[in-house]
C-alpha positions in Angstrom: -42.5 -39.5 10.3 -46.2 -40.4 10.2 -48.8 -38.5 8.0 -50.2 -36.8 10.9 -47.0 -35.5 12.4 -46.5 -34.2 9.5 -49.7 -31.7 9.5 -49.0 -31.0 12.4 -49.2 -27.2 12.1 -46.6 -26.4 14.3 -44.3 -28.3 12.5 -45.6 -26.9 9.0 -44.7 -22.9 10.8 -41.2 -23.9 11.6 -40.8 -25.3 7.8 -42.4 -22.4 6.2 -39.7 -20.3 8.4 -36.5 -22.5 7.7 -34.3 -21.6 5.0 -33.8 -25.1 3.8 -31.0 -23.7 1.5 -28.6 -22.9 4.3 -28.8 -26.7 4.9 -25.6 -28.8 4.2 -28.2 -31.6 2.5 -29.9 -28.8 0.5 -29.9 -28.8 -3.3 -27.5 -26.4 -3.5 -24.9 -27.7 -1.7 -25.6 -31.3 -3.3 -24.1 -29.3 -6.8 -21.8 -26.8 -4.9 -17.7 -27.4 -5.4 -16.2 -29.5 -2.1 -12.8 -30.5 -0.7 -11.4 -33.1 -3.4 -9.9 -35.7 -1.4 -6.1 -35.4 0.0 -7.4 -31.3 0.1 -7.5 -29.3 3.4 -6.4 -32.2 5.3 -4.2 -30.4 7.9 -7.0 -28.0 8.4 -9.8 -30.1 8.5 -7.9 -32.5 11.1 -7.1 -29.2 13.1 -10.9 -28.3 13.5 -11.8 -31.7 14.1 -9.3 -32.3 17.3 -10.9 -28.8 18.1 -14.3 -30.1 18.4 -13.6 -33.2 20.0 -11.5 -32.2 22.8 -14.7 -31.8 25.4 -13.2 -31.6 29.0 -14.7 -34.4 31.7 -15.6 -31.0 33.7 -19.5 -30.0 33.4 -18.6 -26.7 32.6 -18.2 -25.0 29.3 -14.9 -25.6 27.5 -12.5 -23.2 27.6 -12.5 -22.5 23.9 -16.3 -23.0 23.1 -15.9 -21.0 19.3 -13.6 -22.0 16.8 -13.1 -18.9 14.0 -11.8 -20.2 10.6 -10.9 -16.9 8.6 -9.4 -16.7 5.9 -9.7 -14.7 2.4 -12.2 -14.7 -0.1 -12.3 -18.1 -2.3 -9.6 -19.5 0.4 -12.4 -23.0 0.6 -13.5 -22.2 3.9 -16.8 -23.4 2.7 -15.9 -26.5 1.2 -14.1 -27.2 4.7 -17.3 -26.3 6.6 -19.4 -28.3 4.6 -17.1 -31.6 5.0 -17.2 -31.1 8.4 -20.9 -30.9 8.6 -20.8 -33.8 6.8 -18.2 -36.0 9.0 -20.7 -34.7 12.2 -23.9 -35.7 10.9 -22.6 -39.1 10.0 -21.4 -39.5 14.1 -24.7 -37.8 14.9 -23.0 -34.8 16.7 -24.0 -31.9 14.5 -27.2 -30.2 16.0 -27.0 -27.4 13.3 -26.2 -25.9 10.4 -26.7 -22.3 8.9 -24.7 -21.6 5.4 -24.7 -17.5 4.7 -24.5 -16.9 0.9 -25.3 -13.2 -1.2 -25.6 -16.2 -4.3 -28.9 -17.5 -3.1 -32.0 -15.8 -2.6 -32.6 -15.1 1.1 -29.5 -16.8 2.6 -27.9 -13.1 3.2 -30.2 -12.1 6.3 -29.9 -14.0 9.5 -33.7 -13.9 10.0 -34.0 -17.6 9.5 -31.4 -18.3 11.4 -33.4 -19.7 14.4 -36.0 -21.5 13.0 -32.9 -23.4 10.6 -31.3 -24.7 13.8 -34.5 -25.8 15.9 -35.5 -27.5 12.6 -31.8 -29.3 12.4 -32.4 -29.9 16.6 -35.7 -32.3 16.1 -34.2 -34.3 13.4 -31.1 -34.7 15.3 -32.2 -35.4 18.6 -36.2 -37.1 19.4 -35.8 -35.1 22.8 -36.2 -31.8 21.3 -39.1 -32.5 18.9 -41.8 -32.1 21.7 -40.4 -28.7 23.5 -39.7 -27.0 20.4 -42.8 -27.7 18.5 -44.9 -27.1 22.5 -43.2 -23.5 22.1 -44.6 -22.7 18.5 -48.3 -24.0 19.3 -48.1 -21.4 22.0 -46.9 -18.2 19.9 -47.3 -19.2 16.3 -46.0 -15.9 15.7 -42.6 -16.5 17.2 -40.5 -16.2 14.2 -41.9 -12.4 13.5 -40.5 -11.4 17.3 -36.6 -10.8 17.8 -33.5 -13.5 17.3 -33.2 -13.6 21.4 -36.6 -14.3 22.0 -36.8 -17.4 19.8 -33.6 -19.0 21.2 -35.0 -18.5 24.7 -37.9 -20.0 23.8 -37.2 -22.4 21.5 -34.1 -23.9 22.1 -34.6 -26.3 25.6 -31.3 -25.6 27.5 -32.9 -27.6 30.2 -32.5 -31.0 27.9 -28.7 -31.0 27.7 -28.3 -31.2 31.6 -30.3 -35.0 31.3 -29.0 -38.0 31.0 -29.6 -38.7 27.2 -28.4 -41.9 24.9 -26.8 -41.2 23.0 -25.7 -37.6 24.1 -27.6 -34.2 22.8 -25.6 -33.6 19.6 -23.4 -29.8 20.6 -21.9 -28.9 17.3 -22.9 -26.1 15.7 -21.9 -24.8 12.2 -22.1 -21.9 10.9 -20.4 -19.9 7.5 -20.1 -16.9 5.5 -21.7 -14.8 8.1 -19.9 -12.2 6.2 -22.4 -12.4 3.4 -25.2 -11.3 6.0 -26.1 -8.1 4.2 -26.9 -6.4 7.3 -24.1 -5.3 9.6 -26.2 -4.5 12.6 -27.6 -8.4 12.2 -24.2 -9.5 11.9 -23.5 -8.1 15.3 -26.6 -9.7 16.9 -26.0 -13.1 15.9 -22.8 -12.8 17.3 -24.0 -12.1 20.3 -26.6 -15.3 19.9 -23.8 -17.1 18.8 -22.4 -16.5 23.0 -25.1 -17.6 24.1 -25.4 -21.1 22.5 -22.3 -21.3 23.4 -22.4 -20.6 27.2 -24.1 -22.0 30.0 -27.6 -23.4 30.2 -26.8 -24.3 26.3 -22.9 -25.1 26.0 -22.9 -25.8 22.5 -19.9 -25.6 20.3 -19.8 -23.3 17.4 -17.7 -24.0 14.1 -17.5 -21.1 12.2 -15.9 -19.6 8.9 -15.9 -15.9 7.7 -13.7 -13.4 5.5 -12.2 -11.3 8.6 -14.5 -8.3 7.9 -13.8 -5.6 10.2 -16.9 -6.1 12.1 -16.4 -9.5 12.8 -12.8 -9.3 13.5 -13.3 -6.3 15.8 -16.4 -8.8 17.9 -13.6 -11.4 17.8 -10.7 -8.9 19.2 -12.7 -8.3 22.4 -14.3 -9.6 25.4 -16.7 -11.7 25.9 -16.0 -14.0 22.6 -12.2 -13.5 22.4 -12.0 -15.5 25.6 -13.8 -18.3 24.6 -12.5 -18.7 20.4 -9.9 -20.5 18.8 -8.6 -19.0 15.6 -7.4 -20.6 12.7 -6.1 -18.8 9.8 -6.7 -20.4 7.0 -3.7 -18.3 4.7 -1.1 -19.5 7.2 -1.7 -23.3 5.7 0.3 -24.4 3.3 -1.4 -25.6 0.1 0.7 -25.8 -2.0 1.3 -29.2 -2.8 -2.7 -30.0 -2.5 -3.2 -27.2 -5.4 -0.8 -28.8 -7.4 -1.9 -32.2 -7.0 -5.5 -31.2 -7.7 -4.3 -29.5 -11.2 -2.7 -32.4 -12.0 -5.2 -34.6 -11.7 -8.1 -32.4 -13.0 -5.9 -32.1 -16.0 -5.4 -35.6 -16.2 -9.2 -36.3 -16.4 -9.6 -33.7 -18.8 -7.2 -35.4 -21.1 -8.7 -38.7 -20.8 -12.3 -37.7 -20.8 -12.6 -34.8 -23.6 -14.1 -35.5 -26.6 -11.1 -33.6 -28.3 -8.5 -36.1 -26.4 -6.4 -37.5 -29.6 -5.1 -34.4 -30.5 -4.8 -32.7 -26.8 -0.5 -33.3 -26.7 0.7 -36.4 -24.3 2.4 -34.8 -21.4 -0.2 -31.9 -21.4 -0.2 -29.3 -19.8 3.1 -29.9 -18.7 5.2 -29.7 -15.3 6.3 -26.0 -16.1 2.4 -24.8 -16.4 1.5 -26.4 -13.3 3.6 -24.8 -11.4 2.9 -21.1 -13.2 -0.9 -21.8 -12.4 0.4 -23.2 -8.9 1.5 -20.3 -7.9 -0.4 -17.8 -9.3 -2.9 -19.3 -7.1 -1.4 -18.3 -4.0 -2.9 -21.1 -1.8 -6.5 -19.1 -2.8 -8.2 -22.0 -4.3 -11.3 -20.4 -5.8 -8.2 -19.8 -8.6 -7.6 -23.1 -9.8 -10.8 -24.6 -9.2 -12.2 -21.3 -11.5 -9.3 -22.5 -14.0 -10.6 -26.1 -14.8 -14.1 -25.0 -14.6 -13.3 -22.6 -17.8 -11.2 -25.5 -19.2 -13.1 -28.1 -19.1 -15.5 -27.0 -21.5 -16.7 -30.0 -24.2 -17.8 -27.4 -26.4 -14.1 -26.3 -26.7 -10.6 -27.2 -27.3 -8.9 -27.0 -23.7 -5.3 -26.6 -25.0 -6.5 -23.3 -26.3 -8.7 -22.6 -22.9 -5.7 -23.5 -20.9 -3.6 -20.7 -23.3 -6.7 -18.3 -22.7 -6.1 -18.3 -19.4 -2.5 -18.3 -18.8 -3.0 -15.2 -21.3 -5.8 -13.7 -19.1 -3.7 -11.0 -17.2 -3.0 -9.5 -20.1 -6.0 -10.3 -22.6 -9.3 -11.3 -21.1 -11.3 -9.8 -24.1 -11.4 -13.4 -25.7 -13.6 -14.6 -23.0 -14.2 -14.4 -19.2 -11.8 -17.6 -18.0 -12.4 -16.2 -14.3 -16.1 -15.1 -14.3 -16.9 -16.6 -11.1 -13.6 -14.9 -9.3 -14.4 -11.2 -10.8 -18.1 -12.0 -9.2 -16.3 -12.8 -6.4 -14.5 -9.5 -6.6 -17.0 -7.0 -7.6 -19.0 -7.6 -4.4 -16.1 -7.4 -2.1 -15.3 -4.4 -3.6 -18.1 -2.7 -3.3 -18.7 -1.9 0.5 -21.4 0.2 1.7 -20.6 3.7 3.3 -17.0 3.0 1.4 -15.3 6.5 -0.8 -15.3 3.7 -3.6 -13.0 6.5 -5.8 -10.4 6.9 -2.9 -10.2 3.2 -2.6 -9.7 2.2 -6.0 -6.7 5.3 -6.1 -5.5 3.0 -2.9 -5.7 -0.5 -4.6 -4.3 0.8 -7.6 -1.3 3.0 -5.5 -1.0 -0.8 -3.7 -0.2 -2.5 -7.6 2.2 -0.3 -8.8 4.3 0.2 -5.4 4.1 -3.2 -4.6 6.5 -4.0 -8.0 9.6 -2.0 -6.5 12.0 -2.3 -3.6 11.7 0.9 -2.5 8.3 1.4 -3.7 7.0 -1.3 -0.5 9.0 0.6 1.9 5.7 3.4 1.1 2.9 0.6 1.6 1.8 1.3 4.7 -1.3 2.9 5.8 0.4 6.0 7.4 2.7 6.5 4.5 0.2 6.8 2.2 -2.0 9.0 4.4 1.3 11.5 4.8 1.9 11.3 1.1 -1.7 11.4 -0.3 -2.3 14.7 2.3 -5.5 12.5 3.9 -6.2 12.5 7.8 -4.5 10.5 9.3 -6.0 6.9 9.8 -8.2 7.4 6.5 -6.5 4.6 4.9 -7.2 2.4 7.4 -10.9 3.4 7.3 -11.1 3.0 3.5 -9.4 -0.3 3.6 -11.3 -2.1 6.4 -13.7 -3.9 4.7 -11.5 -5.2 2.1 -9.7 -7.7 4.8 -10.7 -10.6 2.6 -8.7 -9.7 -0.3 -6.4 -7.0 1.4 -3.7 -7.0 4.1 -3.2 -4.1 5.6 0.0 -4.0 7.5 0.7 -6.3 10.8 4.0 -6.4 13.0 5.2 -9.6 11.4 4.6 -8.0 7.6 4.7 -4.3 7.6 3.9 -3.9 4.0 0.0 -3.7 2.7 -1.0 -6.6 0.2 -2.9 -8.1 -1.7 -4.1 -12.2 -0.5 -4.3 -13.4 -3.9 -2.0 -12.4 -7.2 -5.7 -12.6 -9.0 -6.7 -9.1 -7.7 -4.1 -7.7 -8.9 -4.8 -8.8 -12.6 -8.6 -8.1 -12.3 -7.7 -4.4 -11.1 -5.6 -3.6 -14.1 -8.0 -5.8 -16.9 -10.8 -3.4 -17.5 -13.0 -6.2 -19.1 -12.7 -7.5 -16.2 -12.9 -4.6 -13.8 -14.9 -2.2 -15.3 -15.4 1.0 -13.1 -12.7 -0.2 -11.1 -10.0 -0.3 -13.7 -7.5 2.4 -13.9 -4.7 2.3 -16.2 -0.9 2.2 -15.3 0.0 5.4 -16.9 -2.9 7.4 -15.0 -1.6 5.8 -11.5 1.9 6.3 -12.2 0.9 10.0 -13.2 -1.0 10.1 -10.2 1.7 8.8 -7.6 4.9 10.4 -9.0 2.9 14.0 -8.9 2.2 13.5 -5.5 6.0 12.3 -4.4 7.1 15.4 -6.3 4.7 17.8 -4.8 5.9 16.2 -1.2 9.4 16.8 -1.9 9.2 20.6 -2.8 6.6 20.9 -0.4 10.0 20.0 2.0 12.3 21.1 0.5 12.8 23.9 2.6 13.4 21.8 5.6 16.4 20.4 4.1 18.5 23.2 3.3 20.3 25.9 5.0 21.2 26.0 8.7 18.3 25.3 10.1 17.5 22.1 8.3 15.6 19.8 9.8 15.7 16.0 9.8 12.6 15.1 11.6 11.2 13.4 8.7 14.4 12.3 6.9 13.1 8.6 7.2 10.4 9.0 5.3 11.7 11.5 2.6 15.0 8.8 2.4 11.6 6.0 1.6 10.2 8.5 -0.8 13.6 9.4 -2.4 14.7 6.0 -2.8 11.5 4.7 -4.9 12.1 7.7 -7.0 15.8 6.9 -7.3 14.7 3.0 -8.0 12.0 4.0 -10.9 14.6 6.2 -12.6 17.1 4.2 -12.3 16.5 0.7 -12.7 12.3 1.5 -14.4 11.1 0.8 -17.6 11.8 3.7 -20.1 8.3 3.9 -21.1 8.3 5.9 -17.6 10.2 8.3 -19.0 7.7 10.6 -20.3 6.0 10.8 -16.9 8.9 11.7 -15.0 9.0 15.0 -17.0 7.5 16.9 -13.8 10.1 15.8 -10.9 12.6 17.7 -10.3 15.8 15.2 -9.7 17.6 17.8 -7.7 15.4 17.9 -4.9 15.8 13.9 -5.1 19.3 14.1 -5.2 19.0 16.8 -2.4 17.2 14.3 0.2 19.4 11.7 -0.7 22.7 14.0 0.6 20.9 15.4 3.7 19.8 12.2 4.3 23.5 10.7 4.6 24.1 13.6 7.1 21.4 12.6 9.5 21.2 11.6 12.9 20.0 8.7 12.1 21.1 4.8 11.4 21.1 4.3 8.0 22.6 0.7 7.6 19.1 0.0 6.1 19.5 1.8 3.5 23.3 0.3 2.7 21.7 -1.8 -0.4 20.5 1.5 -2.1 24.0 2.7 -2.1 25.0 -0.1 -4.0 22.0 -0.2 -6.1 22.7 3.8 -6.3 26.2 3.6 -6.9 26.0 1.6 -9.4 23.6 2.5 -11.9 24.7 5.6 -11.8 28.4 5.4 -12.4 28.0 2.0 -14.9 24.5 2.0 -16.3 23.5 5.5 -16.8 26.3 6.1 -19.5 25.3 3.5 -21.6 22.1 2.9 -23.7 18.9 2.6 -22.8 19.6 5.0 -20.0 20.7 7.8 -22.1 17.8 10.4 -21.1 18.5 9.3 -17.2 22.8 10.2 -18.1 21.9 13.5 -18.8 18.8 14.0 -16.1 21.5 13.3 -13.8 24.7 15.0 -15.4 23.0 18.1 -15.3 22.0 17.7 -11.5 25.8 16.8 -10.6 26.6 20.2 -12.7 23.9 22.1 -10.8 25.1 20.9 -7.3 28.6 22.0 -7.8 30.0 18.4 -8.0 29.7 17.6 -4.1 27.5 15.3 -4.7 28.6 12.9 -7.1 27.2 9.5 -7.5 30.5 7.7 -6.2 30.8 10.2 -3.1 27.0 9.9 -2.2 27.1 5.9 -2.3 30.6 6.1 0.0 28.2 8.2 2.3 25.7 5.1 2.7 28.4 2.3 2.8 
């Protein structure tokens, strides 16, 4: 560019109002983490067939947008930022616009425009002209709204002329999530339809965590016409995260200054496969791993221990410092009862360990059982799609993505104001099963009993029954409270119900037993008597081999 194109003062506004950093070239992606090679290739093919699959027609494409969600530290933005790389080497990628809440002013979409029209004159000589005309006009353009700037400053007229090569169409966009502002979320969504539709007829590759703003603009009309959504947790990665330990570790062991006494064979087939699946296809896990390992300053055999240690003892250091950064600001939603949803998440880690206990992990059950309006769980929850399932015809069950939540909830060096200890939740969750049950426990006995909610009380009953049974006996002292016979109680109406039970058949066994077999022998002494003096009370109907025949 010569030196007076480049005082031009039109051109010096639109650089001034850039964010340079949302650029795929910028300095920060030149250090940021990206797809090692033989990573995300199934995904990255996927988007790429996507974007080149442009119909002979005129018209817009059927499927103009192309969603990539997936959860927090799943790589979406290593993927985005290889494909911006693939289409700026073929000269098809008119834009690029990278959210982040990690550098300063990349978490408003104020730039937004002005980014883009920059990327549009480098990319194509026949926008230079029109965009920088529109600026020497109303040098003030970038204080007046989103809409207004695209209309004047992006030339829909130029991509129905015959250019050589071709007006470059792809568009790429991530982490709009991390736009601060929910309200601006929504309206560049609705700037992203535009592009995206005729005169323009770009074509948009984005990435998000499915925040329930975005997935809700997605769910309806007009964009859920028009995308193509790839979920990124339904890829299996697997073998690419194991591959990538292996050979990080491999380099480790060659390159560390402390590499004649790190062990040949290290780390071993057996710890690959522990840290392999820990990960849960989430890579921000492993790649946080052999950042804290490959430290020269330290030995990585013990780092490696450190960290296969870390669920239980993180005092020692902070192996996963990036991920619990990660986590403290998707756990912190605004206008969020940040209490009730940490009693949630932690109700969700305990539960979640038991049979029974999942058969309770849905938002309505713990609505019914916590006494909260119904559809407040739901409420509470939505913003944590990134990290949390909620539950979904083909997995009924709320979850957690990634097994690393679940240790940086219960590690309060890790947590802080978010930790909550086992003891308190299990205090917490078995006084509100027991005040359920007496609360119905009138229901369920004399003529007029009713069965309405016998599925539910048979869920509640049988985690109760699965803790007492089969639990730890460090339990013990907080079942002091329950009272067994109304367990045993909803457990006999039950098996009298109107209802099909064959659901339930493996709880007889399970029932059956422990009961006859286990209970009479050590450790389960306390539980032999708890039980031998309900049988006593209950007149002997209702023994343990009579109430298992009941459920077979």
């Amino acid at each position: 560019m010569s030196p007076s194109l480049a005082l031009d003062p039109a051109l010096q506004i639109l650089h001034r109002k850039r964010a340079l950093e949302a650029c795929h070239t910028s300095t920060t992606a030149a250090i940021a983490a990206k797809c090692k090679e033989g990573t995300q290739v199934e995904v990255i093919a996927d988007i790429i067939t996507w974007a080149n699959d442009v119909p002979d027609d005129p018209g817009p494409p059927v499927e103009s947008v192309l969603w990539l969600r997936g959860p927090a530290g799943s790589g979406k933005t290593c993927i985005l930022r290889t494909i911006a790389c693939i289409y700026h080497e073929s000269g098809e990628l008119a834009g690029v616009y990278f959210f982040s809440t990690r550098v300063p002013g990349l978490d408003s979409g104020a730039p937004f425009v002005a980014t883009i029209a920059s990327h549009l004159i480098e990319a194509a000589p026949a926008f230079y002209d029109p965009i920088l005309q529109a600026i020497r006009i109303n040098p003030a353009i970038f204080e007046q709204s989103l809409d207004y700037q695209i209309e004047k400053l992006i030339p829909h007229h130029l991509f129905s002329l015959p250019q050589e090569p071709p007006a470059p169409r792809i568009l790429i966009i991530d982490g709009l999530d991390e736009c601060r502002d929910f309200r601006q979320r929504g309206h560049l969504l609705r700037i992203i339809y535009r592009l995206v539709t005729p005169p323009h007829s770009f074509r948009v590759i984005m990435a998000s965590r499915p925040e329930y703003d975005i997935r809700t603009a997605f769910d309806r009309p007009p964009l859920n016409s028009i995308t193509k959504v790839l979920h990124l947790e339904e890829y299996d990665t697997w073998g690419e995260i194991y591959q990538y330990l292996s050979d990080e570790f491999d380099r480790i062991r060659d390159t560390h200054p402390a590499k004649k006494s790190i062990p040949l064979g290290w780390p071993g087939e057996g710890t690959l496969y522990i840290l392999t699946r820990t990960s849960s296809g989430i890579w921000a896990y492993p790649s946080t791993v052999i950042k804290y390992i490959d430290n020269p300053r330290r030995h990585p055999v013990e780092r490696l221990k450190h960290v296969i240690d870390a669920s239980s003892n993180t005092s020692s250091g902070r192996p996963f410092a990036e991920l619990d950064a990660l986590y403290e600001i998707v756990l912190n939603p605004p206008d969020t009862d940040i209490l009730l949803m940490k009693r949630l998440l932690h109700i969700v880690v305990v539960l979640s360990r038991f049979v029974f206990g999942k058969d309770l992990l849905s938002s309505s059950a713990l609505d019914e059982l916590l006494s909260l309006e119904k559809g407040t769980t739901e409420i509470t929850l939505c913003d944590l799609h990134s990290v949390v399932s909620l539950a979904r015809p083909d997995q009924p069950y709320i979850h957690f993505h990634h097994k690393s939540l679940e240790d940086y909830l219960c590690s309060p060096e890790r947590s802080g104001k978010l930790h909550q200890s086992q003891e308190d939740t299990w205090a917490d969750f078995l006084t509100v099963c027991n005040h359920y049950l007496h609360r119905l426990n009138s229901k369920l006995v004399g003529p007029n009993a009713d069965f309405g909610e016998v599925d539910f009380i048979l869920r509640v009953s049988g985690f109760l029954w699965e803790l007492l049974i089969v639990g730890d006996r460090s339990f013990c002292p907080l079942i002091g409270d329950l009272d067994p016979r109304i367990v045993w109680r909803c457990f006999a109406f039950a098996s009298f119900a109107p209802i099909p039970l064959t659901s339930y058949k493996n709880a007889a066994f399970l029932i059956h037993d422990s009961i006859v077999c286990d209970l009479l022998r050590p450790p389960y002494w306390t539980h032999s008597y708890f039980f031998g003096h309900v049988v006593q009370r209950e007149g002997g109907m209702l023994s343990a081999l009579r109430l298992a025949q009941a459920y077979a």
